[in-house]
N, C-alpha and C positions, 0 to 999 in steps of 0.2 A: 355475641360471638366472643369466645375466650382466644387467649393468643395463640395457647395448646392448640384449637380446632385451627386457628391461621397459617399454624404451622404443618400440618397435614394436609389444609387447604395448597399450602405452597410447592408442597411434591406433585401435588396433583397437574397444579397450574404449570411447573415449568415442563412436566411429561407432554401437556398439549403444545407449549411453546416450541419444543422442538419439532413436534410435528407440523405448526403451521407455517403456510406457507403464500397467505394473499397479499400480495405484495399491490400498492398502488403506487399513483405519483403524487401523492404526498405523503408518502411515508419520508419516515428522514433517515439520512445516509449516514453512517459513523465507519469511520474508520482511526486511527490509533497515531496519537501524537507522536509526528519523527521531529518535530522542532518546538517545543514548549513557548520559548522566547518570542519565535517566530509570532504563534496564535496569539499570546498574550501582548504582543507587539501591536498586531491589528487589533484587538478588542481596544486598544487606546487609540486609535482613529488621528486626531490632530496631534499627537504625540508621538511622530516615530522614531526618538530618542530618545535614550535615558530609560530604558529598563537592562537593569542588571540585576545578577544571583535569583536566578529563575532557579524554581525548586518545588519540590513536592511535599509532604508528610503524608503517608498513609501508601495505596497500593497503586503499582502505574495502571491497572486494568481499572482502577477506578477512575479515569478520568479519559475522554476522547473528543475528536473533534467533529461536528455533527453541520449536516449541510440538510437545506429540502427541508428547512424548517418554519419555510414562511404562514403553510394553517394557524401555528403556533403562534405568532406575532415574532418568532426571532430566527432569521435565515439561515447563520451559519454560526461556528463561532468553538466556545470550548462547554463541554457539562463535566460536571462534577457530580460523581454518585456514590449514594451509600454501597449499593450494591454494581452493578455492570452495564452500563450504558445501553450495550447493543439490547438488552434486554427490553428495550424503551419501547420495540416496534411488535410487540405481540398485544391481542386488542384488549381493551380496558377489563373485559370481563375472568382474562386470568390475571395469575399473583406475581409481581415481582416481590423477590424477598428472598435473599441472600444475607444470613450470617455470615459475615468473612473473618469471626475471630479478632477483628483488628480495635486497635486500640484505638480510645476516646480523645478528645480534645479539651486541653486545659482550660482555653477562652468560653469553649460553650457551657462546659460545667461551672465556672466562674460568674457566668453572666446568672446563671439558672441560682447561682445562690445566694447574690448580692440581689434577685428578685423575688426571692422566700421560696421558689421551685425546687429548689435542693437538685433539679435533677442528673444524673449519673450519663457518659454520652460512650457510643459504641461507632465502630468501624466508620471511623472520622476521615475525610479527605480533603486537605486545603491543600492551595499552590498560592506561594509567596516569591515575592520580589521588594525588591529598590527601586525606586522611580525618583529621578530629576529632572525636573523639567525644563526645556528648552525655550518655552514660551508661556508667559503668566496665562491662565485660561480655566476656565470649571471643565473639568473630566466629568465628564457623560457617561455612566454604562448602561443600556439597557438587558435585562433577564426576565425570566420567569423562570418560578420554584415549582414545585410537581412532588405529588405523593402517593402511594400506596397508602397512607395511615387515613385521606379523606375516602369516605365521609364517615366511616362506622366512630372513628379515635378522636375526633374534632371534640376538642376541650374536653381530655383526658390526659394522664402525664404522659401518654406517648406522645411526646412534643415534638417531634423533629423540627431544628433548628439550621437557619443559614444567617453566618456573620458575615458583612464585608468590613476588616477592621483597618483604619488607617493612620496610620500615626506618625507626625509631623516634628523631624529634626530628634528622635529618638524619646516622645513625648507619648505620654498614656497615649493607649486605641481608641480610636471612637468609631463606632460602629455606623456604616453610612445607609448600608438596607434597609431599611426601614418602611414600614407602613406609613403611605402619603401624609403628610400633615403629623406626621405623630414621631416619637423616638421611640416606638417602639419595635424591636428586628421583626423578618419576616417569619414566619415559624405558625404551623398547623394551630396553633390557639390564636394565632391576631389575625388570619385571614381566611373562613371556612365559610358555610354556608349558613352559620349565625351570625358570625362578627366580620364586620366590613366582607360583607356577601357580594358588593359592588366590582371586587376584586379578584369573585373567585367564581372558575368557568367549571360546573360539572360535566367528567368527562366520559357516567356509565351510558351514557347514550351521544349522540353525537354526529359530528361528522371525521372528526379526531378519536371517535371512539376503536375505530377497527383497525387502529393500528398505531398508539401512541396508550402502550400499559397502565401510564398512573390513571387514578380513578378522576381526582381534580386537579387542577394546575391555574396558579394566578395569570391574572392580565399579566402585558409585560409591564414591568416595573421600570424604575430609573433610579440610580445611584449617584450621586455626585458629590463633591468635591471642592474647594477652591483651591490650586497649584499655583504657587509662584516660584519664580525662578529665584535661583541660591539657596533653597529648603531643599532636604532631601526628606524622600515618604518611604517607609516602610507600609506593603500592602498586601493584607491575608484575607482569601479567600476560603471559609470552611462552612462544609455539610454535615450534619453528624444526625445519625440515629438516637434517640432520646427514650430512658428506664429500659430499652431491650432494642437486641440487634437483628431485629426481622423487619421485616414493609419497608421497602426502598425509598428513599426519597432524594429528589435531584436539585440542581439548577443549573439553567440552559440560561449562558452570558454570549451575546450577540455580539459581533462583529461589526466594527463602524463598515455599513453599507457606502458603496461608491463605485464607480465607475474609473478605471486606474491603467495608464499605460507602463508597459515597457517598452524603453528606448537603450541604445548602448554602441556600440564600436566594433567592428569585427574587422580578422586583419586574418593573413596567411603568408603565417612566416613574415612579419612586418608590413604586408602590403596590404591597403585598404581590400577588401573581401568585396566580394559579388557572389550570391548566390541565394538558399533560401532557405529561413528559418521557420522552424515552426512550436508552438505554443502546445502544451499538454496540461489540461487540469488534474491537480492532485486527488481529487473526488469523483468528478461529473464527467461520465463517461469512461470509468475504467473499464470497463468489460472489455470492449473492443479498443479501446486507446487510441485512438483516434484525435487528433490535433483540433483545438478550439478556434486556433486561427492559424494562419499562414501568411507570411507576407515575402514579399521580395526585399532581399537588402542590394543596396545599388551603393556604389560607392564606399563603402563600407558602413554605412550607417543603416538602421532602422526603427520602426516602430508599430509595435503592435499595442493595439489602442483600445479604449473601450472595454476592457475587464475586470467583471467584477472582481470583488474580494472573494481572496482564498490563497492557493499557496499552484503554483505550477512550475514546470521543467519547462527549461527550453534546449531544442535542439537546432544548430549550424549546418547545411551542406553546402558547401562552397562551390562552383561551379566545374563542372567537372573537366570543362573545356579549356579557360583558362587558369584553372587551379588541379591539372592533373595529379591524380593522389590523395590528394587533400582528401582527411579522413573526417565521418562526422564527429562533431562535439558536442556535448553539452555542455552551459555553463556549469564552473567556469571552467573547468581541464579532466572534464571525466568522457572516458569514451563507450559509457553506458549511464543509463538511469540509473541503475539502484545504485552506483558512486555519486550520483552529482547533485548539486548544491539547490535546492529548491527555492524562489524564489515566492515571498511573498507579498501581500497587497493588500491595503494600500501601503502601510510601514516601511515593512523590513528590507526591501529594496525597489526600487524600480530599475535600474539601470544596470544593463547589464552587456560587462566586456567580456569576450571571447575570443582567444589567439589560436587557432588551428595548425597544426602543424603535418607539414605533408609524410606522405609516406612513398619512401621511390618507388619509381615504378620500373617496375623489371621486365625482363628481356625473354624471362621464360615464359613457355608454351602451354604449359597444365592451366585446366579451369575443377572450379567444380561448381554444380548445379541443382538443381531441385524445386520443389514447392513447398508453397506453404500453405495449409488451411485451416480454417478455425471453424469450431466445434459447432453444432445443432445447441448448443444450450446460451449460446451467445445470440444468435441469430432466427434458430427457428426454422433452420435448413439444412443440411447434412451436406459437410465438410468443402463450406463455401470457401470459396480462395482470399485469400488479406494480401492487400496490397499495401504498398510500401512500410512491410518489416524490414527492418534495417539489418542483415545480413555480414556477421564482425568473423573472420575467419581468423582466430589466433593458431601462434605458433603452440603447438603443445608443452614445449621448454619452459620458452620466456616469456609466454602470452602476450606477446607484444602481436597487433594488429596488424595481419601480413596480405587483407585485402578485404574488398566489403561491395554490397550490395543489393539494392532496393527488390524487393520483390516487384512485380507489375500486373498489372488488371487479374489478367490471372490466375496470379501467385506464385508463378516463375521468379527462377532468378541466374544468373548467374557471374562467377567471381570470374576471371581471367587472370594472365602473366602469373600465378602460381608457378612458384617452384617447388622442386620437389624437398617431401619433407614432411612431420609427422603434424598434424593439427587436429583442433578441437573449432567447433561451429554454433556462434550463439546467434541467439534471435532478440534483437533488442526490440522489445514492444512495452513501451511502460506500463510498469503496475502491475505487469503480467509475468510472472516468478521463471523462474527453469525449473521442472524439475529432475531432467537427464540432458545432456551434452552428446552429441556424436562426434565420437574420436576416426581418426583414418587417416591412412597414407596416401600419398598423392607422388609419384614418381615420376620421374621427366619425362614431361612432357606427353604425362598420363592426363584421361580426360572422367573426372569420379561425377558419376552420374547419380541419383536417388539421392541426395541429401537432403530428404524432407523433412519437414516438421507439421505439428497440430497441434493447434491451439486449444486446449480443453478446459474444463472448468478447475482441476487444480492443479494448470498450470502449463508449460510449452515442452511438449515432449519427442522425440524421436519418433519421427512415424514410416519408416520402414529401414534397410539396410542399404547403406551407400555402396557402390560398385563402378568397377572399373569397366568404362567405354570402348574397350580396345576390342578393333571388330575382329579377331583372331581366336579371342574368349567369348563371343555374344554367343556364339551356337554351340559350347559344351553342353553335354548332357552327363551331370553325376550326380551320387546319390550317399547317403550318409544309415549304414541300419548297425544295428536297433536304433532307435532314436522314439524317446530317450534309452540312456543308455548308462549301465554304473564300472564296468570295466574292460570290456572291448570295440572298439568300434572297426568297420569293414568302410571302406572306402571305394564307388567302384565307379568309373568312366569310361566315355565314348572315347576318350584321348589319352596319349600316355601322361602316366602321373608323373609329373616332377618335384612340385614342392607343396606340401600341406600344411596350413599353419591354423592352431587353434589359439582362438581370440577372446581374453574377456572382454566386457561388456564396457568396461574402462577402455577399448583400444590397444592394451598391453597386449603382446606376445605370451604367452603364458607354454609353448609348444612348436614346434617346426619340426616338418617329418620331410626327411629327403630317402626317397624309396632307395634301395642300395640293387632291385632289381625291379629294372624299366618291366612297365605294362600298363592293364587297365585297372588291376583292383590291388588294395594292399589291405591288411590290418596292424592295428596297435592298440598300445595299451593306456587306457585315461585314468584308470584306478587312484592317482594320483592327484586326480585335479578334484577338488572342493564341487560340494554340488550346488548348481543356482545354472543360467543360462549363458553358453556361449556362442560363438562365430567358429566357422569350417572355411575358411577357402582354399580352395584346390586352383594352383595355376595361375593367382591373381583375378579369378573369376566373382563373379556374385558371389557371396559369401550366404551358409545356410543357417540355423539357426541348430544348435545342439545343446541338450537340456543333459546333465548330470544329474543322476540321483543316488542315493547313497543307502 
């Protein structure tokens, strides 16, 4: 096979990638470094201090964090690839292989020519740090390397190469991967299915085969180290492509496995807290988001125990009885997920404060209301109810948090003491995106019914039009023609018209028609308004839906 035919083979192969779709439970999970430090914090295990100037060379889509990878001998942790991680989970029998253009690495062409290989490196990806250690100790890391280039390229100069290089108080690198017993790195020539074969698992058939891309991949390896404290280490991790920048090759570095609590302090408004927090995994179990653990905090303290490594959100609700108001929080001062502070394990934190702060509770009479459901592609059932979404009613001004509320068993919810006033309605469910907002008014001691949502596969969307309760407007009968419509519209009703207002999709006003002669039906003119979808209400009733076109 010439590279030319691998390279046609590879259009082929990523055409079927997109199309498949057998997913098992042991395929592995990737999703995209939001704390570099964090990961590379936990992959030092007994170390969880003393990494600084975390950093990348190369592209950030080359590098993520990967869970569900115990088939593999390595659970969770960080991969570094020539080409795109997520590509990792299509079955051995297609091609990863991504040219990304990017440039080579100095060390690995270095090393290739102080070894007579001369060889030339392509689309390179290392992550580097500082490390000081807090405690004299041998660093442990356990990986495994993975390649598209086994078995056809195995000793040829398509060499793909992985350095881990380390260098002690600003002193030459010395390279610590290596092949057991030997100084020699890990790389497609020192460990295939001719040379130390003991160490390398083929992967075109298998039980890893239907859904783990590279063709073979080594046992897990081990890397190490001696650290003493008052040295500091410079430490570079790099993958690189070797004589041409096709056939992927990886390496998956393991996270020190354990078992890991958090503990910490909660207060409101200065006073020890009572109420109940609960734990969310940054990986396992996004679809539905749904909480790993829960516990009660009593006195202000708690503990959530027994978690593995990995990285999670924690959420505060303080008790609503003696802590009336008190709004949820996340560690340590966000009042949503995608603001707040992710904690990781074993490392990067265990303990964690959180100070609540109340929100008055007022005197007015408005609510609003609705449900929530999440989608047939989550569950496998059509538009089951999700309980406890966490329901954040901001102001539309100053998005300050002006009232909140848990959904329940069956996806109900509703806010109270609402004042009147212009708001927008988020759905905090972590890991699960917005991708529209319902905006709307709420007038005193107005009661806004339908503020529903659905939870879909991209993302938590507006799932029908919110409307005012007032039993004076439930039995209007109007109507809205042509519709759609590009420059007049007719307004016609069972009641006399008094006020019409047309609404973008944003909530804005965009129109308000005050009839200047009382009846049932009026016209005017939209000619003016931009074409896409908007809102009609007539009277403060249900509002319709009107499509401009142009």
């Amino acid at each position: 096979m010439t590279r030319a035919m691998k390279q046609l083979k590879t259009f082929f192969a990523f055409t079927l990638f997109l199309t498949y779709s057998n997913f098992s439970n042991s395929q592995l999970i990737y999703s995209p470094v939001s704390d570099l430090e964090v990961l590379v914090t936990n992959i030092f295990g007994v170390q969880c201090q003393g990494i600084t100037n975390v950093g990348i060379q190369g592209a950030q889509p080359q590098i993520a964090r990967f869970e569900n990878g115990l088939a593999l001998g390595v659970n969770s942790g960080l991969v570094l690839s020539t080409g795109f991680p997520n590509m990792s989970n299509a079955p051995s029998a297609t091609f990863s292989s991504y040219n990304l253009n990017m440039p080579g690495d100095y060390d690995i062409i270095q090393y290739g020519n102080l070894t007579g290989q001369g060889a030339s490196s392509y689309d390179a990806i290392a992550v580097h740090f500082d490390f000081t250690p807090i405690i004299t100790d041998t660093i442990r890391f356990n990986y495994i390397f993975a390649s598209e280039e086994y078995p056809e390229y195995s000793n040829t100069p398509y060499n793909d190469r992985f350095l881990f290089l380390v260098s002690e108080n600003g002193g030459i690198p010395v390279n610590i991967a290596n092949v057991p017993g030997t100084a020699i790195p890990v790389e497609i020539n020192s460990i295939n299915q001719f040379v130390n074969s003991q160490y390398y698992i083929d992967n075109m058939s298998g039980p890893n085969s239907a859904n783990f891309v590279f063709d073979a991949y080594t046992v897990p390896l081990q890397a190490k180290f001696f650290a003493q404290v008052g040295n500091t280490y410079h430490i570079k991790l790099v993958i690189s492509d070797v004589s041409d920048g096709i056939y992927d090759s990886a390496i998956f570095l393991d996270e020190q496995e354990s078992n890991n609590d958090i503990s910490g302090n909660l207060t409101v408004n200065g006073q020890p807290a009572e109420g109940v927090l609960e734990v969310f995994n940054f990986v396992q179990d996004t679809l539905v988001a749904t909480p790993v653990e829960t516990v009660n905090v009593t006195n202000g303290t708690y503990v959530a125990d027994s978690l593995p490594t990995g990285l999670y959100h924690v959420r505060f609700t303080p008790d609503p009885v003696l802590f009336p108001g008190a709004v949820p929080l996340y560690f340590a001062t966000s009042s949503t997920w995608t603001s707040a502070d992710a904690i990781g394990l074993p490392c990067y934190l265990n303990n964690a404060n959180i100070n609540a702060d109340t929100l008055d509770v007022l005197d007015a009479t408005g609510s609003v209301s609705g449900t929530v459901v999440v989608d047939t592609s989550y569950l496998k059932s059509l538009n089951v109810p999700f309980e406890r979404a966490l329901m954040l009613l901001k102001n539309a001004q100053t998005h300050e948090t002006r009232g909140f509320a848990y959904t329940a068993s069956d996806g109900t919810y509703t806010i109270d003491h609402v004042e009147a006033g212009s708001y927008y309605l988020l759905v905090d469910v972590p890991y699960i995106p917005h991708t529209d907002s319902l905006f709307f008014d709420v007038p005193l001691d107005g009661e806004l019914l339908g503020a529903d949502y659905a939870i879909l596969p991209e993302g938590i969307t507006g799932n029908g039009t919110p409307y005012l309760g007032l039993d004076e407007y439930k039995e209007v009968q109007w109507s809205i023609s042509p519709n759609p419509a590009s420059k007049v519209i007719e307004v016609a009703s069972d009641q006399e018209l008094k006020v019409i207002q047309v609404i973008a999709i944003d909530g804005a006003v965009v129109m308000e028609i005050n009839p200047s002669v009382s009846g049932l039906k009026t016209s005017f003119d939209i000619s003016q308004l931009k074409q896409g979808v908007y809102l009609v209400r007539l009277n403060q009733s249900a509002p319709k839906r009107l499509v401009v076109t142009k």
